[in-house]
Every structure is written in structure tokens, then in C-alpha cells.
C-alpha positions, -999 to 999 in steps of 0.1 A, spaced: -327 71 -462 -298 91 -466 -291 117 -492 -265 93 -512 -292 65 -509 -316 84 -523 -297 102 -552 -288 64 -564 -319 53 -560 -336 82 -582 -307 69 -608 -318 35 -608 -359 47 -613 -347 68 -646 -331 38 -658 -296 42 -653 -281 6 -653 -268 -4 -614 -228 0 -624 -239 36 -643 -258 47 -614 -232 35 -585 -202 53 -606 -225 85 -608 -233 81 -572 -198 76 -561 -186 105 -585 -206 130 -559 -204 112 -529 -168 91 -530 -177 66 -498 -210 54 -509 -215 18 -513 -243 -3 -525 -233 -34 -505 -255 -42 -478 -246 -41 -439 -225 -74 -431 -249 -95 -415 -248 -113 -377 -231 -144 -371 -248 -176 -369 -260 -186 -331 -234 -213 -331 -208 -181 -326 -225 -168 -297 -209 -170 -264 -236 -198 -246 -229 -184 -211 -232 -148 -219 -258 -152 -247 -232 -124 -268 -210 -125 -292 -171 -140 -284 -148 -120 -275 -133 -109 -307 -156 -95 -328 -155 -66 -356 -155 -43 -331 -126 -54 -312 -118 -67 -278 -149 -71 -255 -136 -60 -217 -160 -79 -199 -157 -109 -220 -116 -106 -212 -119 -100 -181 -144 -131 -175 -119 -154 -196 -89 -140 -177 -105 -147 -144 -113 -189 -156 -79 -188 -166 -64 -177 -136 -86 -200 -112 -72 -233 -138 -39 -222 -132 -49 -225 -91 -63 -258 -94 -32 -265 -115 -11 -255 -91 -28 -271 -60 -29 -307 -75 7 -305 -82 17 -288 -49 -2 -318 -35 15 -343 -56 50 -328 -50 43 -330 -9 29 -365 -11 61 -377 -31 84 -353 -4 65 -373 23 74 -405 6 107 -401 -1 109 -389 39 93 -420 47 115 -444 27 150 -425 36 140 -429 75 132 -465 69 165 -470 56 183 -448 80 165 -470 104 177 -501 93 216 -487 90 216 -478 128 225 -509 146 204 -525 179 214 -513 211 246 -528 219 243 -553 250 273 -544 271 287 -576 268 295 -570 232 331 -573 224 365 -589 228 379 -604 265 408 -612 279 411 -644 305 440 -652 325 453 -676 304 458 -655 276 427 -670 257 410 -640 241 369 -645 236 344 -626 217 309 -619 225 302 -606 184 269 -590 176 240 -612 167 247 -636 194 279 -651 178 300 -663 205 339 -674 197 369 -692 217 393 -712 210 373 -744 210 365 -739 170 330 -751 179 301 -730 169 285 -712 195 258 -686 205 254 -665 233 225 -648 251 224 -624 282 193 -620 302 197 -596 332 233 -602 349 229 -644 336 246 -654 307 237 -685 284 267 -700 261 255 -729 234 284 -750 220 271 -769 192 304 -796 180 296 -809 145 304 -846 141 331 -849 112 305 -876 97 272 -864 89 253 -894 100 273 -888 139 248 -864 159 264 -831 168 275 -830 203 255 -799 222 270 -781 253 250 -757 270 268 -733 298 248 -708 323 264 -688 347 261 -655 369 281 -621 356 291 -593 374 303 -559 352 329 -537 371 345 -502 361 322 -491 338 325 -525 320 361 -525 317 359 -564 333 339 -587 344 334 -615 367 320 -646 355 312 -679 376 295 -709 362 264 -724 376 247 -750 352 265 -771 327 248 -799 303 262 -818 275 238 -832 250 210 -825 280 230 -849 303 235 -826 337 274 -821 349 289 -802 369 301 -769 359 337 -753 364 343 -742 400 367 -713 391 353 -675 390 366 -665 361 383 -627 354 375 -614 323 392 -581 312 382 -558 278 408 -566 248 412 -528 248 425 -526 284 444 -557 283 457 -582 252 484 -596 269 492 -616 298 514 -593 310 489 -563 302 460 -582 318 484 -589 352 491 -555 355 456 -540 347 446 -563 377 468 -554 398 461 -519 393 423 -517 391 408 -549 398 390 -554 431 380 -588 453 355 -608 435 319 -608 442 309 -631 472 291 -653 451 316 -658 429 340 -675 455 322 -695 476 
């Protein structure tokens, strides 16, 4: 007991009243108190994984106790980090995935070589169009379709009454592409009209690109200058 303690105490057996005795004590010894210690927290305060008090406690900071919290925190901040760095690259990859699909579907198909506008000797100027869209000056609709070096042209002539069947010409003949596809030679060999078999045009036809020649005059002197003798095929 210390000597404070004790000189109170001796007050108190003499029969000083407790405030007498206190203020007596405290008049010899100014920092003596008759309060008890403050007692220990409850065991819900305890720290459950360390089995010690929180971090914060009367005494201050506990270093270990920061230096474990700082630690969980940091490894959160990890995971935290990792699931959105995953989330970000899966919708990166998505996005990639979705732009080349519709870069994809901007490119066109390999254009056949076909593809484009020609020039015959008549002055008649037909287009092979993409999507097999053949046009002349017929006015029918038509398709085309090129397989190797043989080309297949489908008239289709739509009755003006709806009730008439549609008149159906189908044409199949042998090409030829020269200069680096700046003309052509094209000769006939099958012809059918609504599947009836006839005989097909003779005549090798000359066809010349639009962009080399859109003119008679043009096309005669593009031939003179740089067309050839036709294939043998395509005159006897």
C-alpha cells in the first residue's frame, strides 16, 4: 500500500468522514485519488484473432495490431484491384471482338474480276454490279454468276399481267480476260428460253472496261491500239 493510501486509510479508522479524510489526504499529497483503477473491457472488445485488446486502447496505438490491419487492408485493395483489372480486360476484349466483327462486315467480298461496267461494239454499255446484279439494255431483270473462265447470265422478263408466267432466258458462255482485265472476249455456247434449248449467238463478242473506253469512237481506237486476235475458240 503506498504511503498516501495508508495515511487515508489511518483517517478513515479515527473516524474522519470519507470527503474529510480525502481533502486531508489530498492537502499532503495533491495527486491522490480514492477512485479505483478503471477496470478491463468486456470480452466482446477483445480482438478474437489476437485474443488482445483492439487496436485503440488507453494506451494508444498498438504497432502490431496496425501493422496486421494495414497488411488486410493492403491485400483487399489487391483483390480489389485484380477483379477490376480482370473486368476491364474482359470488356477491352469485347469491345475488340465486336469492333472486328463490324470492321469485318464493312470490308466488302473479294471482288470477282468481272465486276464492273463494259463497253460492246455497239455502243451498248453493260454492268456486271456486285451481288450478282447483271444490267443491259433489255430492262429485264437479270443475275450473273462466273465459275472459272464460264459465265452464266439469267434473264428473268416479268409478264405485264400477273397471272402471265415470267419468260426465263438463261445464257452460258466461255470468257477470256486480256490486259490485265482491261477486255474481254466473250462467246456464247448454251442458250434456253423458258428451258426450251436454242441456239445461241454465233458472234465472239469484244467487251472493253467503261474506264478504257465509253464511246464508240473510244472503244475503236482502244482496239486498234491494244487489242489482239481473238482466242481460237472464240472464232471457229
Amino acid at each position: 500500500m503506498s504511503e498516501e493510501r495508508a495515511y487515508f486509510e489511518n483517517l478513515i479508522k479515527k473516524g474522519y468522514p470519507k470527503e474529510d479524510a480525502l481533502t486531508y489526504t489530498q492537502k499532503y499529497y495533491p495527486d491522490f485519488t480514492d477512485r479505483l483503477p478503471e477496470p478491463p473491457p468486456p470480452p466482446s472488445f477483445l480482438d478474437e484473432d489476437m485474443n488482445e485488446w483492439p487496436i485503440y486502447h488507453e494506451g494508444g496505438f498498438r504497432l502490431e495490431h496496425l501493422v496486421a490491419e494495414s497488411i488486410l487492408l493492403a491485400e483487399a485493395m489487391r483483390d480489389s484491384i485484380v477483379e477490376h483489372r480482370q473486368k476491364v480486360m474482359a470488356a477491352v476484349g469485347l469491345v475488340a471482338v465486336l469492333l472486328l466483327a463490324a470492321l469485318a462486315m464493312q470490308i466488302p467480298a473479294q471482288l470477282s474480276p468481272l465486276e464492273g461496267d463494259w463497253m460492246k461494239s455497239d455502243g451498248e454499255i453493260i454492268t456486271f454490279a456486285g451481288q450478282g446484279e447483271y444490267v443491259d439494255r433489255s430492262g429485264f431483270e437479270a443475275t450473273w454468276s462466273l465459275d472459272g473462265n464460264v459465265l452464266e447470265v439469267v434473264w428473268t422478263d416479268q409478264q405485264s399481267r400477273a397471272e402471265d408466267p415470267a419468260t426465263v432466258i438463261i445464257q452460258s458462255g466461255r470468257i477470256a480476260m486480256e490486259e490485265d482485265g482491261a477486255y474481254l472476249w466473250l462467246r456464247w455456247t448454251t442458250l434456253t428460253v423458258d428451258g426450251e434449248t436454242m441456239d445461241p449467238p454465233e458472234a465472239c463478242i469484244l467487251l472493253i472496261d467503261a474506264k478504257q473506253a465509253n464511246n464508240i469512237p473510244a472503244y475503236v481506237a482502244y482496239t486498234d491500239e491494244h487489242v489482239g486476235q481473238a482466242p481460237s475458240w472464240c472464232t471457229n
